[in-house]
N, C-alpha and C positions, 0 to 999 in steps of 0.2 A: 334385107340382105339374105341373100339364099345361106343357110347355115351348113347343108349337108352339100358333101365333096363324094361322088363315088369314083372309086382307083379298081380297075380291072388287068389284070394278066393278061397276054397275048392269046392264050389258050377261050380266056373266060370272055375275052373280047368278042373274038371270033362266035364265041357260043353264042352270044347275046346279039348278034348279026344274023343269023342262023334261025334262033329257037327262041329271041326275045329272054323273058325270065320267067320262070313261074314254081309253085312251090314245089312241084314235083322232080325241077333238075336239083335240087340243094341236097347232096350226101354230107355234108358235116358243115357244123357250125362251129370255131373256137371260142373260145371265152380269158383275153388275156390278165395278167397279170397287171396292178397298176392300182392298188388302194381303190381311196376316195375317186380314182378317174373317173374309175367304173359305174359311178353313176348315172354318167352321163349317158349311159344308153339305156335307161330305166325304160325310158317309152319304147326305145326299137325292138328293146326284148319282149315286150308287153304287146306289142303290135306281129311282130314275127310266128312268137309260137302261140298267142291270147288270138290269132288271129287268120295271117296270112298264111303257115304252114299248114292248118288245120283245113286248108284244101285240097290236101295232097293227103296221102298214106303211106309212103316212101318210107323205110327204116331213114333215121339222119342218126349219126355219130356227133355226139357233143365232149367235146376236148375243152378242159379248163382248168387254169394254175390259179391259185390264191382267191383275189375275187372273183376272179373268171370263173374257176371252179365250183364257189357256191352260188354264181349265175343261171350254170350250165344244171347244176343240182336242182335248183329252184324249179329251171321251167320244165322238168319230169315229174312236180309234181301236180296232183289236183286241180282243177281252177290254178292254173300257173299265175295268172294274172293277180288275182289277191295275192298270190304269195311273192310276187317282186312287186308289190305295192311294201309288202309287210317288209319284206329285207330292205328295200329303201327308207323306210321309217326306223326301221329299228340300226339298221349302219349309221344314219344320219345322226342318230340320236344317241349312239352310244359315247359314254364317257367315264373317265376314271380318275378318280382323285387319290393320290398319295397318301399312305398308309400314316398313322398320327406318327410325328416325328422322323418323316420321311421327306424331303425334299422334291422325289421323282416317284412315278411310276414305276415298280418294279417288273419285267418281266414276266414274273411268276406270275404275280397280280394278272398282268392281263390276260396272260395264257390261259388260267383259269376261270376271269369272264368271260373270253372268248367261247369256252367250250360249254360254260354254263349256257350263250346265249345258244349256241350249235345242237345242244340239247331242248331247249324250248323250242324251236325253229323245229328241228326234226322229227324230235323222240313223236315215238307212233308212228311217226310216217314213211321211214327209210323202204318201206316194203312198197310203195306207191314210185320211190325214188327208181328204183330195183330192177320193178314190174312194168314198167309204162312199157305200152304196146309197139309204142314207133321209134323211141328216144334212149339212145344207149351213149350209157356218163361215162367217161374217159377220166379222171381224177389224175393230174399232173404231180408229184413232189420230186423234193432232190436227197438223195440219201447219202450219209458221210460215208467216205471212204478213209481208212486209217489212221490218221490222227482226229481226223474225225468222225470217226466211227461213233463216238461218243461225247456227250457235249459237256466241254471243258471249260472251269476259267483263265486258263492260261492257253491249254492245247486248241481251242475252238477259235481264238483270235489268231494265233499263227496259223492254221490248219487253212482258215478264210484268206490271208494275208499270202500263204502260199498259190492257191486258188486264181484269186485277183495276177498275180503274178506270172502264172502259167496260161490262164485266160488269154491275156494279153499277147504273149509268142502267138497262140494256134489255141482256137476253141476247142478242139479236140482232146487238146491236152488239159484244160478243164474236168477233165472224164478222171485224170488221176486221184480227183478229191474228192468229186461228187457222182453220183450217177442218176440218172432219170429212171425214178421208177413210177411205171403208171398203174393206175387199180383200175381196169375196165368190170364193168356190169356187164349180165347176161351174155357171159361166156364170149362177151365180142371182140373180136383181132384190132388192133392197132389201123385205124386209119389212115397211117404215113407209114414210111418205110424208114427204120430207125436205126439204120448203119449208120447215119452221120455223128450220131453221139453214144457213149456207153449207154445201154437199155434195159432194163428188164420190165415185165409184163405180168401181174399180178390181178388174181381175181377180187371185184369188190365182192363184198356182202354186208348181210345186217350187223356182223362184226368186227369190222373192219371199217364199215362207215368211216364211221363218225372219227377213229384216230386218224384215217386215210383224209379225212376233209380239213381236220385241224393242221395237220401237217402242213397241206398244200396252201393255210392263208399264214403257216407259220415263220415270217420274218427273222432271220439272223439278229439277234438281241437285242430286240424288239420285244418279242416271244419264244418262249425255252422252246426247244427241240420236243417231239413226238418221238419216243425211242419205242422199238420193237413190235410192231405193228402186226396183228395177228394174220397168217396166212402168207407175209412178207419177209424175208430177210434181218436179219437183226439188223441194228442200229438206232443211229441218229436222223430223222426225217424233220424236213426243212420246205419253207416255201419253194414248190415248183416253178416258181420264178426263176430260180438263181439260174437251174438249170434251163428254163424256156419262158424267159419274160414276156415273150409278144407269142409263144409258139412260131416262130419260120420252122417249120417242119417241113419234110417231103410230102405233102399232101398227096396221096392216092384216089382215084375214082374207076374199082373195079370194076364196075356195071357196065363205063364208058369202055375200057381195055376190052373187057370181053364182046365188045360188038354188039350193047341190045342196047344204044343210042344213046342219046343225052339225057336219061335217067339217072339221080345222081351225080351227075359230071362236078357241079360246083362247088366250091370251096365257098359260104358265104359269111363274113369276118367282120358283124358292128364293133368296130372298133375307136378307141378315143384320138388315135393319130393316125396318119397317112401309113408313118414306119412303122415297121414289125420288126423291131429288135430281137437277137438272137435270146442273147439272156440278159440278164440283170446286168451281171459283169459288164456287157457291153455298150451300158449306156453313156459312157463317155469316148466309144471305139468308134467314131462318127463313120468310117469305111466299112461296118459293118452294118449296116442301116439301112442301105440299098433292098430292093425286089432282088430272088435268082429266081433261078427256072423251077426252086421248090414252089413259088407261088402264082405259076404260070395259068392255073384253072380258080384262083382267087378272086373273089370282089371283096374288097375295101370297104363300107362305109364308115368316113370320118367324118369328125365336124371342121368346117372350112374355117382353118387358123383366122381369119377377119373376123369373124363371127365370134371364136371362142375371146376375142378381146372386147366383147360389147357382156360379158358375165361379169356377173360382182367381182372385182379385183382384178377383170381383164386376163383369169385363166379359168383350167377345170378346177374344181373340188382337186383336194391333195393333200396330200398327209402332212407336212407342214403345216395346213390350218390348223392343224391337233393342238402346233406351238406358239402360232400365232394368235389363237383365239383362248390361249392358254384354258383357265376355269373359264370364261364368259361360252358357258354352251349354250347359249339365247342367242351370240351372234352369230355363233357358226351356224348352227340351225337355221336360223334366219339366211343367211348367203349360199348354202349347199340347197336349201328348198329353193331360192331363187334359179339354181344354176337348173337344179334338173327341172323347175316345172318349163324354165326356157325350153331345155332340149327337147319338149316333145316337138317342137319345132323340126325335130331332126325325122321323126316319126312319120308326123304328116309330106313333108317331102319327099320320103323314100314310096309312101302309098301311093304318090302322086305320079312319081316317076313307075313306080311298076305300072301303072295303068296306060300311059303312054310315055315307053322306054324309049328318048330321044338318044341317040348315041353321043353328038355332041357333047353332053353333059358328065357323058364317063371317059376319065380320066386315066393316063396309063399308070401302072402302079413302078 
């Protein structure tokens, strides 16, 4: 069964009619929001930048929320390829047992291994992260606005519940609780154009890292809030999910605009579904799910829904196994190694199709 599915834009269709594909049209790659999903593209990321980017020299722009965001981390550093061996193993493997006379996992608790493991993973290296020659990190979060400015245990549940609420009228009005703030590297603008949602644009650095990363995999009480983030605005910072679960952003391609060709032009998005949901909020907003004309110069790769029903338990890895496989972390480990040594299967399909790009086989987004 073919496992990989590619979905292209009318813009990116055209291109790939045109100019075929090759590493050197790719100005940005995202990296979405979505736990355990995010495994599933261990190989494409391993093959992408361990591989098929490193034929080109083209700056690319890497935009990423939650796991996305320490995906999009990962492959700026070193030998990218050990290091998304390493963060597969070490996400795969993580786990957390309830404090003696504790029933659950506390947020705090994990907040705190979280950042211990963010520290072993990085420390020394954030300068390699920083510095890469071609590859500039876009770091997604959502930051509280007034009642949640700061994170509460009475005020942070209505503050969300208001959220949820105003979401639901007009995503815009989303913007009155949280707003997108992003930490880009080496001084680099915004690859989309961010009138669609409240914005701000914040520089990374070596100090700011590491609270700007925990932030963006930091879940609504799940994990505490990342408050006051050096070089950023005060508050409360939150998984950039809320505010850009899938990234549907206005993706821009300046190189294209200004007339020096299809250098650039693409938007290229391994992704674990076809949809690119707005934000978290809207994963139950089924009319928000659709392609617009923000993803007009995008390509898609998903894994073809038939396919992800022949994986252990007939889906992706997902945060629910945390509850389902409750302490037996032998079997989760067991069933998430399964899923991803599958999807290199998604890997070798996409090496296959760049080398003779059938049109046929791409699908409208």
């Amino acid at each position: 069964m073919q496992a990989l599915h590619i979905h292209a834009g009318p813009k990116a269709l055209a291109h790939i009619r045109e100019h075929g594909l090759q590493p050197e049209h790719i100005g940005v790659i995202p990296g979405a929001a979505g736990g355990p999903k995010g495994l599933i593209l261990g190989p494409l990321d391993r093959f992408i930048f361990g591989d098929w980017l490193t034929q080109s020299t083209q700056p690319v722009d890497q935009v990423g929320a939650s796991i996305g965001a320490w995906r999009m981390a990962t492959a700026c550093l070193n030998d990218s390829v050990a290091a998304f061996e390493l963060l597969e193993h070490q996400y795969i493997h993580q786990h957390y047992e309830p404090l003696p006379g504790k029933k659950r996992v506390s947020a705090e608790q994990v907040s705190e291994a979280f950042g211990q493991s963010l520290q072993a993973f990085y420390g020394g290296r954030i300068p390699e992260v920083l510095s890469h020659p071609r590859f500039r990190l876009h770091i997604v979060t959502s930051r509280g606005r007034h009642i949640l400015h700061r994170e509460h245990p009475l005020g942070t549940p209505l503050g969300y519940a208001g959220a949820f609420l105003s979401n639901a009228v007009q995503r815009r009005a989303l913007g009155c609780w949280l707003e997108r703030v992003v930490f880009s590297g080496q001084g680099a603008r915004l690859p989309f154009d961010a009138q669609d949602f409240r914005t701000r644009a914040v520089g990374l650095t070596e100090g700011n890292f590491m609270p700007a990363l925990q932030a963006s995999c930091s879940i609504p009480f799940a994990l505490k809030a990342v408050h006051d983030i050096p070089g950023a605005p005060a508050g409360a910072y939150w998984d950039g999910g809320i505010t850009d679960y899938h990234l549907h952003l206005n993706w821009t391609a300046p190189d294209e605009v200004a007339g020096k060709g299809p250098e650039r032009a693409i938007v290229l998005y391994p992704h674990f579904q076809q949809n690119v949901v707005p934000g978290w909020l809207d994963k139950a907003l089924k009319w928000r799910h659709g392609a617009t004309a923000f993803l007009d110069s995008t390509i898609v790769l998903a894994p073809n829904p038939e396919w992800v029903k022949t994986l252990p338990n007939g889906k992706l890895p997902d945060r629910k196994d945390f509850m389902t496989y409750d302490r037996d972390l032998a079997g989760r480990v067991k069933v998430w190694n399964a899923a991803t040594r599958a999807s290199q299967q998604l890997a070798d399909e996409f090496s296959n199709w760049l080398q003779n790009p059938v049109l046929s086989m791409v699908q409208p987004l």
